[in-house]
C-alpha positions in Angstrom: -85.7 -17.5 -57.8 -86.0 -20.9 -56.9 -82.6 -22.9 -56.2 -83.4 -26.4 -57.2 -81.4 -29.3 -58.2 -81.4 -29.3 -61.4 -80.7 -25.6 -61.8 -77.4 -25.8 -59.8 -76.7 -28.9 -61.8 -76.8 -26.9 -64.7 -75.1 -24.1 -63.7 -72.1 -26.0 -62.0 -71.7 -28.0 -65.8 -72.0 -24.6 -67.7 -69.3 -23.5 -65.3 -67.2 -26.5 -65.9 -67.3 -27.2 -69.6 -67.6 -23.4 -71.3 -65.6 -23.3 -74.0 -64.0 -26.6 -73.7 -63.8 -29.0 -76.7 -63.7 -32.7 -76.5 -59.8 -32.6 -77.2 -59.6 -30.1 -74.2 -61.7 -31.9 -72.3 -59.6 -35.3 -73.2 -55.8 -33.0 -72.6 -57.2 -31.8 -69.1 -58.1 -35.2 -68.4 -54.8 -36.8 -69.1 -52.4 -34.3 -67.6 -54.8 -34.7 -64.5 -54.1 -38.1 -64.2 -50.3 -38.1 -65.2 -49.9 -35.2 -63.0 -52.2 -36.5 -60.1 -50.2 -40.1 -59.6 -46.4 -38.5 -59.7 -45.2 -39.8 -56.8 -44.4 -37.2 -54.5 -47.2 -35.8 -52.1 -48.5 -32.6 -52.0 -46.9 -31.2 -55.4 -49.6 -32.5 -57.6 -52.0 -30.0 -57.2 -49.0 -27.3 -58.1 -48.1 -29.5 -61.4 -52.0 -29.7 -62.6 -52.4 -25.8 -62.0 -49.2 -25.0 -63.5 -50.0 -27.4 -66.7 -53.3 -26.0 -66.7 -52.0 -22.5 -67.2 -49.8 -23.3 -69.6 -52.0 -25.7 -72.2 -54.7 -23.2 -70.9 -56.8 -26.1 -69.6 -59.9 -26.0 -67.5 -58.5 -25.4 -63.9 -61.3 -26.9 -61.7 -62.3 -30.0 -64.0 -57.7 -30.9 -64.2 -57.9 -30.5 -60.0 -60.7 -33.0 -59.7 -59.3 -35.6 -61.8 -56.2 -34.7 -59.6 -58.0 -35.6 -56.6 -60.0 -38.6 -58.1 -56.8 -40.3 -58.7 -55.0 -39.3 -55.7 -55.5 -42.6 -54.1 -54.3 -44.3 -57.4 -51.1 -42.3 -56.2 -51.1 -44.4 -52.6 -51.5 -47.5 -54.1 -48.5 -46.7 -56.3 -46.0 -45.5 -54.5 -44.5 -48.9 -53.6 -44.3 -50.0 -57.4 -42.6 -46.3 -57.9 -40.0 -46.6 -55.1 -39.2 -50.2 -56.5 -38.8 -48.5 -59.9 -37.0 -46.2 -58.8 -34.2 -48.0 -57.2 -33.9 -50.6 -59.9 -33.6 -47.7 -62.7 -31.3 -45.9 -60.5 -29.6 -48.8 -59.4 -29.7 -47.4 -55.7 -30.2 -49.7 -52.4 -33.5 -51.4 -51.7 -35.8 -49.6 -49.2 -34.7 -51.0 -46.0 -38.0 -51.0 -44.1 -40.3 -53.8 -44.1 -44.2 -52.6 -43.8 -44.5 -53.6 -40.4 -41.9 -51.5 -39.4 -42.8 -48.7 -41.2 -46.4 -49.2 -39.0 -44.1 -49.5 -35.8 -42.8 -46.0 -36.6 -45.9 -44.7 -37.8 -47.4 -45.2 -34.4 -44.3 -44.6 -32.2 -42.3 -41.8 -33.6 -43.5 -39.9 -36.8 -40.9 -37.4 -37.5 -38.4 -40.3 -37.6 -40.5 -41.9 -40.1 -40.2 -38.6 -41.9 -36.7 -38.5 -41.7 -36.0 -42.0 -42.9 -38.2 -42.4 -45.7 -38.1 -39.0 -47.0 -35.3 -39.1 -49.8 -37.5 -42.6 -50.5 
């Protein structure tokens, strides 16, 4: 049997879209993006599996929207923390981006202490 590709094409889609409707398609789409840009790393891919089981939703096509928009997450995380602290009327985020940089490169697990309850 030749492995050509076109043939793993078509097997990888038949793989991906059996049994899925259009409004399951569009469902697994949407929690994967809701899911994928919550704002805390390394729990999306928990929240997409878990919503997947439970809507029964395609599992591999919800993870790859999850990690299509994951850096839609990075780019929002700023605009969440700002959120954040203005719903919750908390104190502003005391670092400046240069001196989250400066820690970045000089001592890591001080960054991770500092900005983790951000």
């Amino acid at each position: 049997m030749k492995f050509n590709k076109n043939y793993i094409k078509t097997v990888l889609a038949q793989a991906l879209y059996q049994g899925l409707t259009p409004r399951k398609f569009g469902l697994t789409c949407a929690f994967g993006v809701v899911f994928g840009i919550f704002p805390v790393f390394g729990v999306t891919t928990l929240l997409c599996f878990a919503a997947a089981v439970a809507f029964r939703l395609n599992i591999p096509i919800i993870q790859l929207v999850n990690y299509l928009v994951a850096p839609l997450q990075l780019i929002l995380i700023i605009p969440f923390i700002k959120a954040g602290t203005y719903l919750f009327e908390l104190t502003p985020f005391p670092y400046s981006a240069d001196q989250l940089l400066s820690m970045f490169r000089n001592d890591l697990w001080l960054l991770a202490r500092e900005t983790g309850l951000a």
